[in-house]
N, C-alpha and C positions, 0 to 999 in steps of 0.2 A: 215454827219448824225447829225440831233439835235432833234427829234425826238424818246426818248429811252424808253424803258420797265419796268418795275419795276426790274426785273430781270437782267438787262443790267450792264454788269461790268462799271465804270465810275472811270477815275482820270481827272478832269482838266488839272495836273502839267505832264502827260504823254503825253499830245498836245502840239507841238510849232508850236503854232496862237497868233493874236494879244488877239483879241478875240473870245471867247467859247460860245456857245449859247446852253440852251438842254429846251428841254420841256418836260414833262412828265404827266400823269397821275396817282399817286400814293392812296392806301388807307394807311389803317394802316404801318406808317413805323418813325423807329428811326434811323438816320444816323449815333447815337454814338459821341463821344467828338474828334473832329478830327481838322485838318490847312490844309489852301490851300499856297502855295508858291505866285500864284495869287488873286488879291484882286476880290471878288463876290459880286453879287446884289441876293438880293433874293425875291421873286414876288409868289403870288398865287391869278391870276385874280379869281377864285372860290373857296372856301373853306377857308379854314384859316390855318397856320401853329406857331408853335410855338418854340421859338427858345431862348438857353442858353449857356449864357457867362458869362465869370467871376462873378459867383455867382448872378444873375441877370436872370431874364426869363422874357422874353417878346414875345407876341402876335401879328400877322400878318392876321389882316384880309384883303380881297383884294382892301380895302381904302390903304394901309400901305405897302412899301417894307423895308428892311434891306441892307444898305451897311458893307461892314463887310471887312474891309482893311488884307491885305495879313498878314499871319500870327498868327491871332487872331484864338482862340480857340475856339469852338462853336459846338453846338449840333443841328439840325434839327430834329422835331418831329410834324406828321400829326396820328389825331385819327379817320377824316372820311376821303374822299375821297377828295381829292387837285388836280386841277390842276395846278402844279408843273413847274416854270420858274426861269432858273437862267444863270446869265452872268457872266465870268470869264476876267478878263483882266490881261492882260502882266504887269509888276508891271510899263516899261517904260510908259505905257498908265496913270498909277494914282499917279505920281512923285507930280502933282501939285493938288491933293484932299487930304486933310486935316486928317492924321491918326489916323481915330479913328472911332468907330460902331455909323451910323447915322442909325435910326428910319424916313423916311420920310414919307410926302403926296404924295400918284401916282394921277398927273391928268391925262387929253385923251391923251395929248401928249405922258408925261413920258410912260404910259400906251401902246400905238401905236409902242414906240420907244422898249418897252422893249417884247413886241409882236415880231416886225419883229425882232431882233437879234436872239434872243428864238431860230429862224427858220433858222438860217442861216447853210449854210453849213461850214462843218468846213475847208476844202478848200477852203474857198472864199480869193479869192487874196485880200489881206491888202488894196492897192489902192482903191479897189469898197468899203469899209469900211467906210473910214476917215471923211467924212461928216457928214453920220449917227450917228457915235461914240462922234464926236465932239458936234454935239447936244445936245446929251444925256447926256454927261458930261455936260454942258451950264443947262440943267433941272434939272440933278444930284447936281448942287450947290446952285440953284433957289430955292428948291421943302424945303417948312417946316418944320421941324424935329418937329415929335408930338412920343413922347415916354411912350407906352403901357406898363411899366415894372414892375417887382416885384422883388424887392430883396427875395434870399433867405438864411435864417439862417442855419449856418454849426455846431451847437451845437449834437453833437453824442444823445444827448438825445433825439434829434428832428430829427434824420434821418430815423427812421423805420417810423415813420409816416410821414414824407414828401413823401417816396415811396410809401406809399401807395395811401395818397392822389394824385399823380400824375400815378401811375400803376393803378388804381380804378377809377380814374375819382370820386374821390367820392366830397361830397359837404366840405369844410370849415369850422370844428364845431364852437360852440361857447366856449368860454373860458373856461367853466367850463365841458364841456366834452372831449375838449383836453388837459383839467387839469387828467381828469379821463383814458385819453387813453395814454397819457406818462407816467403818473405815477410822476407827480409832480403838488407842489402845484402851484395854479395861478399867485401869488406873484411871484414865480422862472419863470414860463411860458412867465410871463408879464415883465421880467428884460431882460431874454435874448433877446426876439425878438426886444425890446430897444437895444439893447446893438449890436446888429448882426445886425437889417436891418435901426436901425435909423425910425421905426415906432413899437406902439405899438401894442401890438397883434390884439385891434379890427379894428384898420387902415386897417393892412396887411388884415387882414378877408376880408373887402370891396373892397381891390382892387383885391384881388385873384377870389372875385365874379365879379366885373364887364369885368376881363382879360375874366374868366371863361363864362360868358354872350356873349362877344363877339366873342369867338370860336362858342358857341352853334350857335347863331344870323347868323354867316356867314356859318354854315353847314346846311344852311336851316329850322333849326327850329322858329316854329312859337314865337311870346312873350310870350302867356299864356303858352305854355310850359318850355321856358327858363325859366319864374317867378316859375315855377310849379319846377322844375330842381332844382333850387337854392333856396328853401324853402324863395319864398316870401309868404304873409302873401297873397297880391294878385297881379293881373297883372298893377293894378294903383300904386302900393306900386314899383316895378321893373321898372314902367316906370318913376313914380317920383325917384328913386335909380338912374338909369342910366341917365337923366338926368340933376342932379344935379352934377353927374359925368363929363360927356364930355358936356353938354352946348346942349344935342342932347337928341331929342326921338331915340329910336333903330334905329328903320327904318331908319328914316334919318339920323342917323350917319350910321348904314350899306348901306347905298346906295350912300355912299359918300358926302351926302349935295346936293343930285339933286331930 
């Protein structure tokens, strides 16, 4: 079986296979702060997902997968509707991939390759594997790491409003009304987020918008809405925004550069 429900109990580490393959179709869903004993890939050909490690969040639209080495701590989280692909390896399989959370480019290949395992049965004799798998690690080392991420500050003063803003979906204020909703001045507001993510607050602002553009962007919403969503001024303003950001008009960075 690798085809599973939302509903469907699932451990990786309760299978002994080389490799695990599942596919899903999820909407709203949070996996929690949890570790595989096996190292995983993580892929959403449709939608986009977003995913959190060691104080760090980062964004998965279906340009971009997640390797995420055995062990590592991590959160999966989908706000629309995902089609949900991920691969599980035996750690003997990732002895010689390099320990540590890679952000990649999916081309058709990688893409193709990380399709058919998704699919595979989890019976399948090891032998009929090894070529497939062999490839994909050969892509898995090839493929660019381009890193969509957001530090996030752990200051107790900033925590009710981080949950909200990520429980709420709400927009990113500006300085001076997250001066007004913590309850500190901007001067303290503007030191910590120095201090905690290594940017300052209006930095962080801009990339929490553009992470935040690109989720919207790959759940199918149009520009003038996303622009509309994230209080641009207008949709030339969001499309000069983004960018100056990735080097890409939306489109064409959501469509992968084709």
């Amino acid at each position: 079986m690798a085809l599973i429900k939302q509903s469907t109990y699932f451990d990786a580490d309760d299978i002994e296979t080389d490799v695990i393959g599942i596919a899903a179709r999820l909407g709203k869903h949070d996996s929690g702060m949890h570790r595989h004993q096996k190292a995983q890939l993580l892929y959403a050909p449709q939608g986009c997902m977003n995913i959190t490690l060691s104080g760090m969040r980062c964004v998965l639209p279906p340009t971009r997968a997640a390797w995420i080495p055995a062990g590592t701590l991590h959160c999966a989280e989908m706000y629309q509707v995902v089609e949900y692909r991920s691969l599980y390896f035996d750690p003997r399989l990732t002895a010689h991939i390099e320990d540590r959370v890679k952000i990649i480019e999916v081309n058709p290949l990688l893409q193709a390759l990380i399709e058919r395992m998704a699919f595979w049965r989890w019976d399948k004799p090891t032998d009929s594997m090894q070529l497939t798998h062999a490839l994909f690690f050969e892509e898995l080392q090839d493929a660019r790491e381009t890193c969509l991420s957001l530090p996030l500050p752990s200051d107790r003063r900033l925590s009710a409003w981080l949950n909200a803003l990520h429980l709420d979906q709400q927009n990113a204020p500006s300085l001076k009304v997250l001066s007004e909703q913590v309850g500190a001045s901007s001067k303290t507001i503007s030191r910590l987020f120095i201090r905690e993510t290594g940017m300052p607050y209006q930095d962080w602002r801009q990339q929490w918008r553009l992470l935040k553009a690109i989720e919207l962007l790959s759940a199918g919403l149009q520009v003038n809405d996303a622009a509309y969503r994230l209080e641009f001024s207008s949709d030339s303003a969001f499309i000069a925004f983004f960018k100056q950001q990735t080097g890409q008009t939306p489109l064409y960075y959501i469509r992968g550069g084709h």
